[in-house]
N, C-alpha and C positions, 0 to 999 in steps of 0.2 A: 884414541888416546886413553890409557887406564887410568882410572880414580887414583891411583897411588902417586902419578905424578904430579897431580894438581894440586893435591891434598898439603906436601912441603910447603908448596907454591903459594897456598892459602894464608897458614899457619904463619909464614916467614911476612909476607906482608899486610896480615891483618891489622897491627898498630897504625903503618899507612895508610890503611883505607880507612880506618877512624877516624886518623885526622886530617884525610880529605875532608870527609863528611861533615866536619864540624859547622856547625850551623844551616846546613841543608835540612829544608824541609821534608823532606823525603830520609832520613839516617836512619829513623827507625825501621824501615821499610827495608835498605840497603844490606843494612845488617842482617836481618832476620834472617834475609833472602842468602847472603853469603854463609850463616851457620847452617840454615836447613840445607843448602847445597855441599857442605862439607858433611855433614851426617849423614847423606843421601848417596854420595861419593863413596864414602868408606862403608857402606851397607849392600853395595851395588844394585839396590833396588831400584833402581830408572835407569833405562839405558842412557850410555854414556856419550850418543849423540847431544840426545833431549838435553842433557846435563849440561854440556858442554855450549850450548846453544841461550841457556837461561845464564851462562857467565860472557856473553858478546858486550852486552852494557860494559863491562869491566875492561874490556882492553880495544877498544877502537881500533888502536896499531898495533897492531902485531906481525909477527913475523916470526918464522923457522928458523933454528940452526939444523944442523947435518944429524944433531941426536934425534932429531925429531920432537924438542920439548921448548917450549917457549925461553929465549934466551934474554928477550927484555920482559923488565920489572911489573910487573901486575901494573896495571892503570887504569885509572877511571876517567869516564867522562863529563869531564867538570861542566863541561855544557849542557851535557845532559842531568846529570845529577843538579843541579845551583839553579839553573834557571827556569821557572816556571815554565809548564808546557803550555801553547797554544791554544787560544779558543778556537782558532781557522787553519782550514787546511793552506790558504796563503803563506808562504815562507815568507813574507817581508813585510816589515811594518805599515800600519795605513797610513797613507801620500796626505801630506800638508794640501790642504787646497791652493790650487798654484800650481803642484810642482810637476816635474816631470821625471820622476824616482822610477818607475818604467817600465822608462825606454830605455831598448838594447835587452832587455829579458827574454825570455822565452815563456809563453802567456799557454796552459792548457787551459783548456773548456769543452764542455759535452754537448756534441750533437749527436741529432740521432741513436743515442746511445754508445757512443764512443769519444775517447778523447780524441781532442784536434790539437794537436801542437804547432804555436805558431811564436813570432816573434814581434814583440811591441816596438812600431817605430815613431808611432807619436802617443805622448800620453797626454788627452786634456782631461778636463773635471770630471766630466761623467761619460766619456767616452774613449777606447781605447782603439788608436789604429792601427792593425796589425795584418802582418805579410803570411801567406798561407804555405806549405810545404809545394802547393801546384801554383804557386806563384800570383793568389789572388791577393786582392785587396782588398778586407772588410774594416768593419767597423762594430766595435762589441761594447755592451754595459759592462762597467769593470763587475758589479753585481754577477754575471758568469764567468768570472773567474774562476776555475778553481784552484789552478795551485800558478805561482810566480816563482819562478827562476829564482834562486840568490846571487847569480851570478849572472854579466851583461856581458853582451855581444857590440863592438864596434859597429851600429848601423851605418856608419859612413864607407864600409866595405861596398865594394861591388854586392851589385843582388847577389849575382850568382854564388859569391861565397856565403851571404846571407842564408842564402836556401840548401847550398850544401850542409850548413853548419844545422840547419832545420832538421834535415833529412839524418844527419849523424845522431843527433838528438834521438832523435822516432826511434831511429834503428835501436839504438844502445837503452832505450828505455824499455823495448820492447825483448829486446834480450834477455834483460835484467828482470825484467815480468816473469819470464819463461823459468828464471831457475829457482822463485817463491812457490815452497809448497804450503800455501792458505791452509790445509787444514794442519800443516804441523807447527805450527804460528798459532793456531786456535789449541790446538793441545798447549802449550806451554804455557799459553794465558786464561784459558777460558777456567782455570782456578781461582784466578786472582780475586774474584768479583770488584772489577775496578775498572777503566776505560784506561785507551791510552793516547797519546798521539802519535801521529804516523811518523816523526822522526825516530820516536823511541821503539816503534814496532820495524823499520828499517832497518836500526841497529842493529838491533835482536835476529834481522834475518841476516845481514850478512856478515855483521862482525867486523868489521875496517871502518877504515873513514866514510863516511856517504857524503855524495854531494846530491843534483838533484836529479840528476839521474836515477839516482838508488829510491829517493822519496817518490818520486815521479813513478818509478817500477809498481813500489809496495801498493800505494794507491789503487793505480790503474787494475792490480790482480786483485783488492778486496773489492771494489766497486764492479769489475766482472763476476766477482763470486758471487756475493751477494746471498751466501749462506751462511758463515761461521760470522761473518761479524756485521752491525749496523753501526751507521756514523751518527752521533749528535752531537749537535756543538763544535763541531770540529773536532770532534773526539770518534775514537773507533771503540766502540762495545763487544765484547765477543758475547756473542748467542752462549745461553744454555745448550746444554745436551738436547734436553726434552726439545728446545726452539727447533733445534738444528734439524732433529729426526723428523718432529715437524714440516719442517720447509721442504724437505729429501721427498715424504710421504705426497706434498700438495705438488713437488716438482711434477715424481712421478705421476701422478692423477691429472696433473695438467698435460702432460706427452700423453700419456692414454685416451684424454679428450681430445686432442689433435688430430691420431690416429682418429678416433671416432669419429670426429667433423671430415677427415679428409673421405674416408671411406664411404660416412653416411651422403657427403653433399653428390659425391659421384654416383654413387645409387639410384639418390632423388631426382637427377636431374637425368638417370635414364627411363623410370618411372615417368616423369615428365613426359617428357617424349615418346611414351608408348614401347621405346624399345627394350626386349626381353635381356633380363640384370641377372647376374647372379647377385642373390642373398649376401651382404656382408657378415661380415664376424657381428659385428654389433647391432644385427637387427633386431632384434627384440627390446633392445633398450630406445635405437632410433623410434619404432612406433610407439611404444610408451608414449614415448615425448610428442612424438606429431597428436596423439590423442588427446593429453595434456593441454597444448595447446588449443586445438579444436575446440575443447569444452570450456576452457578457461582463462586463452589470451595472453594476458599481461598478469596476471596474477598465479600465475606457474613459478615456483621456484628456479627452474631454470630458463627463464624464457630468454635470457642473455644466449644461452648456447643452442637455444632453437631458434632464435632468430639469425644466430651466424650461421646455422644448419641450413638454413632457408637460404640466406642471402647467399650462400656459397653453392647451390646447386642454380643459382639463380631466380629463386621468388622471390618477390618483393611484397606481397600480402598473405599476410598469416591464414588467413581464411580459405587457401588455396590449401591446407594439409586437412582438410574434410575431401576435395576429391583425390588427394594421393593416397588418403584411408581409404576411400571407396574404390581407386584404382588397383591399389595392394588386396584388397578383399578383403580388408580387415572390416569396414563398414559395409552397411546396405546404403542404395543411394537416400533409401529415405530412415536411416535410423535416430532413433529416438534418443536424443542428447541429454532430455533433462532426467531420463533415467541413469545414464552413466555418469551425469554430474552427483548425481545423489545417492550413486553406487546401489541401486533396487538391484538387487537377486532375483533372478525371472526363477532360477533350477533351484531343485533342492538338494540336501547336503545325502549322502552313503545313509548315514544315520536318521536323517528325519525319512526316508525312504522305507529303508529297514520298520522302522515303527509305525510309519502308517502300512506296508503290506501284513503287520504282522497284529495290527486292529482292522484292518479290512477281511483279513480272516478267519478273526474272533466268532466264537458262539452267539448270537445275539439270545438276548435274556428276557422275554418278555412278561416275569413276574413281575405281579403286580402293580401290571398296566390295566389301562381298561379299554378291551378289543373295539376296535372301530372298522374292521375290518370290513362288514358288513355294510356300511353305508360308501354310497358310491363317490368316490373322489375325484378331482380332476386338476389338474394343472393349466396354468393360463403363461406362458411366456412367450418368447423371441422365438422364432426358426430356430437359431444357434445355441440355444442355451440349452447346456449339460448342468450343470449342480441347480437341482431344485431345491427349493430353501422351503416352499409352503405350497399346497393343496390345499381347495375348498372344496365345502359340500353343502347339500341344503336338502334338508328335509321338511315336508308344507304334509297340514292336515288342514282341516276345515278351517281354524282359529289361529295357529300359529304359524310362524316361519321357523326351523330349526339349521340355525347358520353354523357350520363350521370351519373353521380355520385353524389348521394343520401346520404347524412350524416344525421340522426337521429336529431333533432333540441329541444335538451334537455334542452338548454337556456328558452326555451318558458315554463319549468314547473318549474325547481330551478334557485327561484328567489336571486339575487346577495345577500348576509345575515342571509338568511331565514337558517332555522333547518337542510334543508338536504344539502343547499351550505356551511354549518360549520362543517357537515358529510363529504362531497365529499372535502373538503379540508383538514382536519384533515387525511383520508385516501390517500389523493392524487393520487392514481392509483388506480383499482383493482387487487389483485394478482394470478396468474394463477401458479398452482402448480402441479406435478403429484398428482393425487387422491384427489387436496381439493383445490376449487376457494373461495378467501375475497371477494367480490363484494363492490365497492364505494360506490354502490347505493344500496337499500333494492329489494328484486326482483319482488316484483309485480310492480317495474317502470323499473330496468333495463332489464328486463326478458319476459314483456308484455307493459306496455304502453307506454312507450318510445321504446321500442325493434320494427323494423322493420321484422314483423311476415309474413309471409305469409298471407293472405286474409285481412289485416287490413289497414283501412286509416291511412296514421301513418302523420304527423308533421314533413319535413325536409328542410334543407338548401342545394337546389340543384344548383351544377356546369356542365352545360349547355356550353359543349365546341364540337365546329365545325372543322371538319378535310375535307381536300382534301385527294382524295383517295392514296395516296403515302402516308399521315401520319401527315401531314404538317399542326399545326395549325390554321385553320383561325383567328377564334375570340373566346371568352368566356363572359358567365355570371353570376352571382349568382343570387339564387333568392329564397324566402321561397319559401316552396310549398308544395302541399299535395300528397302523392306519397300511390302507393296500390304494392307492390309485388306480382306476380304470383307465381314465381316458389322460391322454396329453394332446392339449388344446394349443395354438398357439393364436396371438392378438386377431392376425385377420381373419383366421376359421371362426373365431368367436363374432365379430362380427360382421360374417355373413348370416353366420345361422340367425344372429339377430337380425338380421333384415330380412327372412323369410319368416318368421314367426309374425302369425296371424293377427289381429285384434279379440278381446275375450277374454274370458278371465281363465288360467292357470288349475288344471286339473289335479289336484293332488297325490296320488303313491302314483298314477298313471299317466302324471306328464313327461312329456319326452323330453328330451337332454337341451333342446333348446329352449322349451318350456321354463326348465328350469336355470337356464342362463338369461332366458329373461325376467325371472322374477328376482335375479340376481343384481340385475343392470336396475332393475326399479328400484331395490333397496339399496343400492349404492347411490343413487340419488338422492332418496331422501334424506341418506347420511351427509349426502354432501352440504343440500339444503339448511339442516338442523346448522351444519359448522358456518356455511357463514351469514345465517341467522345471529348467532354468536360471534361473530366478527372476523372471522377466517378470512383470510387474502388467496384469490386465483392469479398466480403468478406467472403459470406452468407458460414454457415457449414448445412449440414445435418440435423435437430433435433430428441430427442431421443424420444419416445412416450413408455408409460409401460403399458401394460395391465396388471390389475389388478384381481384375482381369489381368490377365499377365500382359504385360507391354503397353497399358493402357490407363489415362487419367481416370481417377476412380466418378463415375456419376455419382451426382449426390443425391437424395433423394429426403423431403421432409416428412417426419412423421408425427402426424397431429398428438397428442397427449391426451384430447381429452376424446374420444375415441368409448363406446360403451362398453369395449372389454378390458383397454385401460384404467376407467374409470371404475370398474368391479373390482380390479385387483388392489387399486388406491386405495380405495376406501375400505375397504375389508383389511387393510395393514394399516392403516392409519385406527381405525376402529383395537385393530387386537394389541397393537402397542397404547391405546388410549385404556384400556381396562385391563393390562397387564399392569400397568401405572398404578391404576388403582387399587389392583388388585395389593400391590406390593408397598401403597402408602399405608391402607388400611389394615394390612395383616402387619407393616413397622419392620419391611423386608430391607434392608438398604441395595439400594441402587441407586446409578445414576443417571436424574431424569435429566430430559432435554427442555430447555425453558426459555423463554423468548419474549422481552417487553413487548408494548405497546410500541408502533412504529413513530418517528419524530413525527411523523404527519401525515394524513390518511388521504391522500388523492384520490380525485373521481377520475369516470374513465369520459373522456371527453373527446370534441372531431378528430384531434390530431391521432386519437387510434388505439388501437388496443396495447400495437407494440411500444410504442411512446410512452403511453401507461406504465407496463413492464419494468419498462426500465429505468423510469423516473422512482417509481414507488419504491423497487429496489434499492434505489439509493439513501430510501427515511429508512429501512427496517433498524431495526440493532439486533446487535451482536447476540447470535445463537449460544448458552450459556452449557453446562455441563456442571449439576449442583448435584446434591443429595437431598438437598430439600424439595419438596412437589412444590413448584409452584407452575403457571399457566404457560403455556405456550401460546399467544396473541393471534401470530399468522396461520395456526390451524385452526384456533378458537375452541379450544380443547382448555380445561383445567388443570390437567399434568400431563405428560408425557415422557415416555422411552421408546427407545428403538430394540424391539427382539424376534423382528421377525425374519432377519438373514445371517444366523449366526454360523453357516458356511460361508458368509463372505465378509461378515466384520467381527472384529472383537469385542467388542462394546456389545452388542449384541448376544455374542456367548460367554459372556461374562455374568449379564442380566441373566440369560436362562439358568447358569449357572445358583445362583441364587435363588430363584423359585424352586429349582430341582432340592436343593438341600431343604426348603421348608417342608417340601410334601415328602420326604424323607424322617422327617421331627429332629435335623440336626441344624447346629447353629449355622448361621450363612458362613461360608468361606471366606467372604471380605468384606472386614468394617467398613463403618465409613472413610477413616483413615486411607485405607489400603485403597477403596475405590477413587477418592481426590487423587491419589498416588498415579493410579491406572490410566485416570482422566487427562493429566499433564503429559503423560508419556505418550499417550495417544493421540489425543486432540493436535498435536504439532503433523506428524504423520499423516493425518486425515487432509490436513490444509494444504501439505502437499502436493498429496495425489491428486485435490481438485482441481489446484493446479498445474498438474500434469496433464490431464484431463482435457482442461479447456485449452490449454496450449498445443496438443496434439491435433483436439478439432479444426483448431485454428489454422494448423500446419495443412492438414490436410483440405483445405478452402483455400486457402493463399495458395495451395499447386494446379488447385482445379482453377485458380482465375489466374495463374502463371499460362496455363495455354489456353486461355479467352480473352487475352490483351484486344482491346479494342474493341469490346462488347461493352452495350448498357444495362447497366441494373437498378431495379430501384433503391432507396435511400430514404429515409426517417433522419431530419437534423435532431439530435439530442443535446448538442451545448455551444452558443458563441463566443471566442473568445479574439484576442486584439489582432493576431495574422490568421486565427483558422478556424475553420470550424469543425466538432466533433460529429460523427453521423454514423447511423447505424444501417447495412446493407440487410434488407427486407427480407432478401430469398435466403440469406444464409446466418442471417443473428449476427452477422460479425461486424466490431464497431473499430472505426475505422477515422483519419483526418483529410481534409480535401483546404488547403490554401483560400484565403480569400481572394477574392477578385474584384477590380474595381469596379464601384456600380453599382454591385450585386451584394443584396444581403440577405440575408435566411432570418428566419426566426424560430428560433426551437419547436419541432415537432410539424415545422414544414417537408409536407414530400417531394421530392426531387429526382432526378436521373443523373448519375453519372459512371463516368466510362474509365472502365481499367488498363491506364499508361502500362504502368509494370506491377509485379508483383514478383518474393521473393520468400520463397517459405522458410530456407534458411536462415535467411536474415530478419526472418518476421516484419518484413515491411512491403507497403504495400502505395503505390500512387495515384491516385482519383483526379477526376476534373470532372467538374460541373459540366452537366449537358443543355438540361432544361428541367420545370417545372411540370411535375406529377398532378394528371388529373384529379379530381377528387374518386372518379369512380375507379380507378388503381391500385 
């Protein structure tokens, strides 16, 4: 119908709808609404459905003549206009207590997400009984109600016309469903900013008289939609636009999660089974998530939709997507989690790649260095180790000992900023793992040209300290220099040669190379002596070393620490970080020394044993410090201390070199003390880490070696009682561990004991003991 014809239609009886209006609370509204529509009309700027659609409040009845133009008089709905809309979607007023107002309606309510149309044939107080379309018999809280008939049915009919008259209902309501288009109901309103009720939103769709069929219609399609509008109060809201795109957006992202679930659970659960899957559309997002999980459990953002991932291929424990990761080959069976929790970068980037091959095959510059070439050097490490960080040397005349100590001078290649000092600090250590090393640095510098190789001029900052033959300090010096290694020793060639060396005193320019590793092993001794003269703490344990074989539980294997080629290399870094110290308190270098109270209490080592010792004492020390002020380090028994003798493997390390290099340059240091506190924060967290990483990997790899020695005994050290257990430490392996108390039976800390391994699970990092029996003393 055209705007023109309405427009008369308007005009003619706009005095009557004024003085309908009179005294309705809503005129102002009425009005507005019929001049904007008659401006809107003659502009024909909205189509003239819409239009036509926003004037149904106005004429209820209507009807056609043969012109096609409304032949009765404009009308309003005085029902709707006058009387205040509805807080409840109930058509009928609420029941006097008592009554039985009802019965004979027709009663909807939502189950399962649909309406049930039924009809009330008894009403009491708080309960409604009512007849079902399939002929049942319930009983409902009028409280689920939600919408009541206006109009009653003769319950004293026959059922079956009862349930005919049911089914007529369903039908016609569900018709009437069918021809509401919800979103063009939200266009005509979702202007207003105002809510409506569903009589008036009824209206509005179809334009005639409604009964409750038509209300009953509207409802059922906005409560299906469940996008353009929300109900409160018994009121219907239409959604903003922004809401609405909204909803459309999470719709679809919920259908695309469905597809996911359905596709990822049928995948998983042929993984499951070993049987060969094709790859889904959405595999790379499903292992994401199975990884997620694995590391992180319950605290994954999405763990709602990886546990329905799970329970729909049929797992029921989450701890089962560690062997579908290892199934898929995304994991190894034994990988390392607490580095993917903490996202450690094993590789390095294009770029830091780039920069170390293109300082690995820089000119080295050995101006004004001081040649050390000549005196003969030697290295002392592991079988496996590649980045040498330091070589020593010793030159003996009649009177003196002439000790060197050779640290690698890696300052000289990353420069303080530069790509790979923003590498080597992000990293802050290198990590040393059984079966798999991080390196700070990329390996053609930590590995070759910074690494103090065999037969290569290398670039170091050597400590040039003069002893009397008793042991006895004289002087020291730092000094860059260029240093060549001879020999590469490693712990047990050293000491063999030391156990074939004669008794006798040490031949000077003509002793041989064991000669001088044993006059090396004496002065590390004596160093050791002077430290805990001065109150130094021996703490060291054993460490655990795994040989690894394909197919096969790694043997473990203990390696003593204090060993007299271990003991050289201690002490000669503990010695050249103790007078680097000084070196750099006395000259007013800032660095950051390592410092370390007096422990809460200094235990003796008594019968219960040296390991009981260990690891009680360890529990007085205090907290390892990172200052700028020199003060004492207690447990070496040293007066200051840093660490600068493996600045290929830590930061902190070539950070301190960093700083000596600029003094004997005559330029200001690079980092105040400011900037080093700075360094210290940013490091020392990362450091804690990796120890942690560290100890927990050793752990892992014990808990698999006693995973297949279930039902073997080992010894035991009790270290603490408590009310159901006691704590105790496994002998052969350092690892501390709980065993249940038993009746009867009581320990006493630092009792030795046997007990025997129930289960063990590296994954889970747990492990089950039981008492066997009491450990000899000579055990």
């Amino acid at each position: 119908m055209a705007g023109h014809f309405i427009i008369p239609l308007l005009t003619e009886h706009m005095p009557v709808v004024t003085k309908h209006l009179e005294g309705c609370p809503r005129i102002d509204f009425y009005c507005d609404q019929l001049q904007i529509l008659m401006a809107a009309l003659s502009s024909s700027k909205r189509p003239q459905r819409r239009l036509l659609l926003r004037l149904r409040p106005f004429w209820p009845c209507r009807s056609r003549s043969k012109s096609g133009i409304f032949d009765l008089p404009l009308k309003l709905s005085l029902d709707l206009a006058t009387k205040p809309f509805s807080d409840s979607l109930l058509c009928n007023a609420k029941k006097a207590p008592g009554s039985n107002m009802n019965e004979g309606r027709i009663i909807e309510y939502i189950d399962q997400g649909r309406f049930v149309c039924t009809l009330c044939l008894q009403d009491r107080v708080n309960r409604l009984h009512l007849l079902t379309p399939s002929n049942r018999l319930i009983n409902l809280s009028p409280k689920r109600a939600v919408l009541i008939s206006g109009s009653t049915i003769d319950i004293l009919r026959p059922r079956e016309e009862l349930l005919e008259k049911l089914n007529q209902a369903e039908e016609a309501r569900n018709r009437l469903k069918g021809r509401i288009d919800v979103r063009e109901l939200w266009e005509l309103t979702k202007d207003e900013n105002q809510s409506f009720d569903h009589k008036y939103l009824a209206n509005l769709v179809f334009g005639e008289s409604i009964d409750d069929d038509h209300i009953s219609a509207l409802v059922r399609a906005l409560f299906e939609n469940h996008l353009h509008f929300k109900m409160k109060d018994g009121r219907f809201h239409p959604n903003s636009e922004e809401r609405v795109n909204l909803i459309i957006k999470q719709r679809e992202e919920e259908a695309l999660k469905e597809e996911w679930l359905i596709q990822g659970s049928a995948w998983l659960k042929d993984v499951q089974a070993g049987r060969a899957a094709e790859d889904p559309r959405y595999r790379d997002d499903i292992v994401n998530l199975l990884i997620q999980l694995a590391l992180f459990g319950k605290e994954v953002p999405d763990f709602k939709y990886g546990k329905e991932l799970l329970s729909r291929a049929g797992i029921s424990d989450i701890r089962e997507t560690r062997n579908l990761l290892i199934r898929l080959g995304v994991w190894e069976e034994d990988e390392n989690l607490d580095l993917l929790r903490l996202g450690i970068e094993a590789a390095f980037t294009k770029d830091q790649l780039d920069e170390s091959a293109r300082l690995a095959e820089s000119k080295i510059d050995f101006k004004g260095r001081e040649d050390l070439r000549q005196i003969p050097a030697l290295t002392i490490d592991g079988p496996l180790t590649r980045d040498f960080d330091d070589a020593l040397s010793l030159e003996m005349t009649e009177d003196t000992l002439d000790l060197g100590i050779h640290i690698a001078d890696v300052a000289a290649f990353i420069l303080q900023d530069s790509i790979l000092d923003r590498t080597a600090k992000e990293r802050a250590s290198s990590l040393y793992m059984p079966r798999r090393q991080i390196s700070m640095l990329p390996p053609d510098l930590s590995q070759d040209a910074l690494s103090l190789k065999q037969g290569c001029d290398r670039q170091a900052i050597s400590l040039l300290a003069r002893f009397d033959k008793t042991g006895k300090l004289l002087d020291y010096r730092l000094a860059p220099s260029v240093v060549r290694v001879q020999d590469r020793l490693t712990y047990d060639e050293v000491n063999e040669m030391l156990g074939t060396v004669g008794p006798g005193p040490v031949l000077g320019h003509h002793a041989s190379q064991a000669d001088i590793l044993k006059q090396m092993y004496e002065l590390s001794r004596i160093l050791r002596h002077e430290r805990i003269n001065r109150g130094a703490l021996t703490l060291s344990l054993p460490e655990l070393h795994f040989k690894f074989e394909t197919g096969s539980t790694p043997p473990i294997e203990v390696v003593d620490q204090n060993t007299p080629s271990r003991m050289i290399v201690a002490e000669f870094m503990i010695l050249y970080n103790c007078l680097i110290a000084r070196f750099c308190r006395d000259n007013l270098i800032p660095v950051l020394f390592r410092t370390q109270e007096e422990p809460g209490e200094r235990l003796t080592l008594e019968e219960s044993g040296y390991l009981y010792y260990v690891f009680q004492q360890r529990r007085k020390l205090r907290r390892l410090q990172l200052s700028t002020t020199p003060n004492p380090h207690s447990v070496l028994g040293l007066d200051v201390y840093v660490q600068g003798t493996s600045p290929i493997r830590r930061y902190l390390d070539l950070v301190v070199q960093r700083q000596i290099k600029d003094f004997f340059m005559g330029k200001e240091p690079v980092c105040n003390e400011k900037q080093l506190e700075e360094i210290g924060m940013t490091i020392e967290p990362v450091i804690k880490s990796f120890d942690t990483i560290k100890r927990n990997r050793l752990r892992y790899w014990v808990l698999k070696f006693l995973s297949r020695h279930q039902g073997k005994e080992y010894r035991a050290v009790v270290l603490d009682e408590f009310k159901r257990k006691y704590r105790i430490v496994l002998k052969d392996f350092f690892l501390v561990a709980e065993i249940k108390r038993q009746n009867g039976i009581i320990f006493k800390p630092g009792e030795k004991i046997f007990v025997e391994v129930k289960n063990a699970d590296p994954w889970e990092d747990s492990i089950e003991l039981a008492y066997v029996g009491e450990m000899n003393d000579g055990m």
